[in-house]
N, C-alpha and C positions, 0 to 999 in steps of 0.2 A: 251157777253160783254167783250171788250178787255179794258187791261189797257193802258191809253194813254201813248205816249213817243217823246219826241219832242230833236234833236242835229241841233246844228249850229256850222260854220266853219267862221271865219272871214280869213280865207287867213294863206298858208303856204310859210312863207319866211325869209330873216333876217331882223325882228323887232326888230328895236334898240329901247336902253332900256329909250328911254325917252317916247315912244309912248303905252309899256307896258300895261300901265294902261288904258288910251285911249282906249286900244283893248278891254281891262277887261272890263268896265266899257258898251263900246258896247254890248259884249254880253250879260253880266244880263240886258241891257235891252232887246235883242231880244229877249231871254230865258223867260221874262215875260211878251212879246207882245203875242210870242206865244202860250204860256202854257195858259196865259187869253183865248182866243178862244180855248182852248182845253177844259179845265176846264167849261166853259159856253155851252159843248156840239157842238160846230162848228168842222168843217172837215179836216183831215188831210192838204186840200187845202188853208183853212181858216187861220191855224195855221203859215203854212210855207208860205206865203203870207204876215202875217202881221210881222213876223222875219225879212224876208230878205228887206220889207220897213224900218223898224226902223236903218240898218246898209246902206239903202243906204242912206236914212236921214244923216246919221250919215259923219263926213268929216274925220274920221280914218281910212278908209275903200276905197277901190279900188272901189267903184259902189256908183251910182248916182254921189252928188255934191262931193266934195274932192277927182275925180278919178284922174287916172296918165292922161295926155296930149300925143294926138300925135304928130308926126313931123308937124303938122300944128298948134299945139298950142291949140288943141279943144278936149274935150270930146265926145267920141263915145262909148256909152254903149251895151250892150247883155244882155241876159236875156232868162230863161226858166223856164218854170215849168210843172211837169208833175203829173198825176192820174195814181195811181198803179193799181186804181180799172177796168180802160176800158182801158188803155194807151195813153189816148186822151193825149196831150200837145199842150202848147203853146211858140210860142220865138220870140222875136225880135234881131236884129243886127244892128249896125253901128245907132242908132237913137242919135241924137245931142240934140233934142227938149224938152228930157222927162224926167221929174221930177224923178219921179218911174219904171223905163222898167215891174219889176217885175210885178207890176198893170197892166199893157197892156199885158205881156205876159199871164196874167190869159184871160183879157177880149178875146184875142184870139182864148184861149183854149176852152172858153163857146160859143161865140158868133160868129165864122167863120170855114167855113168849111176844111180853110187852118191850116197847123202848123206852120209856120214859116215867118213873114213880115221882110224887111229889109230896111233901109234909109229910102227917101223920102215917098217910101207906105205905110211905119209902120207908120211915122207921121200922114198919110192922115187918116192913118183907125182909128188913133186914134182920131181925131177930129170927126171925122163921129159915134165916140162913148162916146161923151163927157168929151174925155180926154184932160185937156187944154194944147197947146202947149207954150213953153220956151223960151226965149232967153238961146243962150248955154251958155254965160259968165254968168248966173245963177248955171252953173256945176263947173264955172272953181275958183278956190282960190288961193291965192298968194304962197301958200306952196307950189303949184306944177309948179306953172309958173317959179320960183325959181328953182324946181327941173330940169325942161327942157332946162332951161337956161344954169347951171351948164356940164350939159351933151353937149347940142349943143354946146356950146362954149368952154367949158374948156377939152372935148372930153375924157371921160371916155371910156373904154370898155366897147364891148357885153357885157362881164361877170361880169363888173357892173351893165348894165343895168339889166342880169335879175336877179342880185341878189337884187333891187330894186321892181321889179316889179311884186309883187304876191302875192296878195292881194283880190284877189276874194272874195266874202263870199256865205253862201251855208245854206240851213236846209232841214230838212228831217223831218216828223212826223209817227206817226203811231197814229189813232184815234181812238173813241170806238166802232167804227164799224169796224174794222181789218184792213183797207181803210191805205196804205201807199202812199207817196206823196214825193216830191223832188224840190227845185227850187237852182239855181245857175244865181246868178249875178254879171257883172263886168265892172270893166271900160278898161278893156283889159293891155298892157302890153308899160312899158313909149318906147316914140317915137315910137311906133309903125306907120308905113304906115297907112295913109286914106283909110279906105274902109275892114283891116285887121278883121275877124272875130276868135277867139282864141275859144279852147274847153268848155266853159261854158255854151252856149246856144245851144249846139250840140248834140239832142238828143244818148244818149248813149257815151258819148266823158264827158265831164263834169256834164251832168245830166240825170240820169237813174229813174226809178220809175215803180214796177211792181208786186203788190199783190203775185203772185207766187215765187219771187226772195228775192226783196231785193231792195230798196230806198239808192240812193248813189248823191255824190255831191265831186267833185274834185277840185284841186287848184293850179297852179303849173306853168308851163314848159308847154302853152297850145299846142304849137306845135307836141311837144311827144306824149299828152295825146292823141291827137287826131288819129294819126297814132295809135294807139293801142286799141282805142275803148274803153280804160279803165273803165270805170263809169258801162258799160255793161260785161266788161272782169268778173268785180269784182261780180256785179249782178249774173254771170253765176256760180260763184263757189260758193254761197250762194245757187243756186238751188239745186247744184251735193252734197250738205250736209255741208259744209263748215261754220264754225261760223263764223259770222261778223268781230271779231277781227282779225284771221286767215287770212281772206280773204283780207279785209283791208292791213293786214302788206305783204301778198304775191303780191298783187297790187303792193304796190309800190317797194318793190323789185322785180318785173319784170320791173315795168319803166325804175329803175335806172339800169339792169343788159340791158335790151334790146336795150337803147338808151341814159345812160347816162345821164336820166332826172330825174328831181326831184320836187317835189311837194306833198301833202296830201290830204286823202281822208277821207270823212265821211260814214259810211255804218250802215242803222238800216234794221231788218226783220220785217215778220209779226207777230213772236215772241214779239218783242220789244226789242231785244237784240242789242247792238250795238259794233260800229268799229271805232276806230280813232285811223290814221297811216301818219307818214309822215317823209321826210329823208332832209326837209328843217332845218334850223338852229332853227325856233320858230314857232311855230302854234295856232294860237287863235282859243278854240274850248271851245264848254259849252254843258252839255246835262240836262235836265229834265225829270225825272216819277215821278207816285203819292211819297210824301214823300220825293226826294232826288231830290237834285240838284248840280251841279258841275259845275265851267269852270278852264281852264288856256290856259297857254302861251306855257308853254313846257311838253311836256310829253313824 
């Protein structure tokens, strides 16, 4: 019997300090959506499932309702999640319709022989699974129409927008059955291009998951992470003996030395040892085991 452990990431970026708490306040609840299904004996799947719905519930948070808008003014969300136990995963991309990507991205994983739906077909197969679909101005709030406004019109820089735009949120469990698990969801990156798919629902790019390794979930600069494999980079030097935290902070100083990218990672083993590292200005991050519990903003 293992002891359980459950981390979540709400996004590695420069959170200004009025939203602070807003961030806080998200995680102690994901931290106690999920550790409840740990606690009640459900599965590492079970755990980081009901986390990453509570933050996209949540309108502080880059995924589901309150995400960033793209250049068309609409919310396009991602999602993955994956089983350390068999590697099976599931992900969705670009879906407009859906309340929860993360929910679909499980029913995926269980229920079709595919890993990955996108747009219009994620939609379809989620009606065909009694997933109810959305109007997308159900996603969209006046904080970010606001926000896209400012930018289209008043013409900020790149380097505003991505230092605006990183927001992801992510968790990881380890269950009592040694069973590690992973999901990553997002609303992707403001103004981004229609149709734009970023490293969070890319298996091994934003989310990794795999009993022999190591359960990781990234947030950042999705372009970098991607070219780099990172979530699997980090995965691989947890196998060659590497402690989570190690591994974690060599991650992202090779983002930042290889490409001048920058963003955070979460990494737990089948130990239950864990990794939070990030070279962004703030990162909302909370973890849980028997007995202890923790989050903050900056570390």
């Amino acid at each position: 019997m293992h002891k359980p452990a459950l981390v979540v990431h709400g996004g590695g970026w420069a959170i200004p300090d009025d939203m602070v708490e807003p961030h806080l306040n998200g995680i102690r609840a994901a931290l106690a959506a999920g550790w409840h299904a740990l606690e009640r004996g459900g599965s590492a799947l079970d755990a980081i499932e009901a986390a990453v719905v509570v933050m996209e519930d949540d309108e502080a948070f880059d995924a589901g309702r309150g995400s960033f808008l793209n250049r068309d003014g609409r919310v396009q969300l991602d999602a993955l999640i994956m089983d350390g136990a068999t590697l099976r995963a599931g992900g969705v991309g670009c879906v407009e319709r859906i309340r929860n990507p993360i929910h679909l991205a499980r029913i995926v994983l269980e229920d079709s022989p595919h890993v990955y739906f996108v747009g219009p077909g994620a939609e379809r197969f989620a009606e065909e699974h009694g997933v109810p679909l959305i109007a997308n101005e159900e996603l969209v709030i006046e904080r970010e129409v606001e926000r896209l406004r400012r930018l289209q019109v008043q013409g900020e820089s790149p380097a505003d927008v991505f230092s605006a735009s990183h927001d992801t949120v992510g968790a990881l469990a380890l269950d009592k059955n040694g069973n590690l698990a992973a999901a990553t969801s997002t609303g992707g990156t403001l103004n981004k291009t229609s149709g734009r798919v970023g490293d969070s629902s890319l298996i091994g790019c934003g989310c990794y998951a795999d009993n022999q390794s190591a359960a990781v979930s990234t947030t950042g600069w999705g372009e970098a992470i991607m070219k780099l494999v990172l979530g699997k980079w980090a995965a691989d030097r947890v196998a060659a003996g590497t402690p989570p935290q190690q591994a974690a902070s060599e991650a992202i100083n090779y983002l930042q030395k290889r490409l001048s990218g920058h963003g955070g990672i979460i990494v737990i083993d089948a130990q239950g040892r864990l990794g939070i590292a990030h070279n962004t200005p703030r990162m909302a991050w909370g973890f849980a085991t028997p007995g202890q519990q923790a989050c903050g903003i900056k570390r």
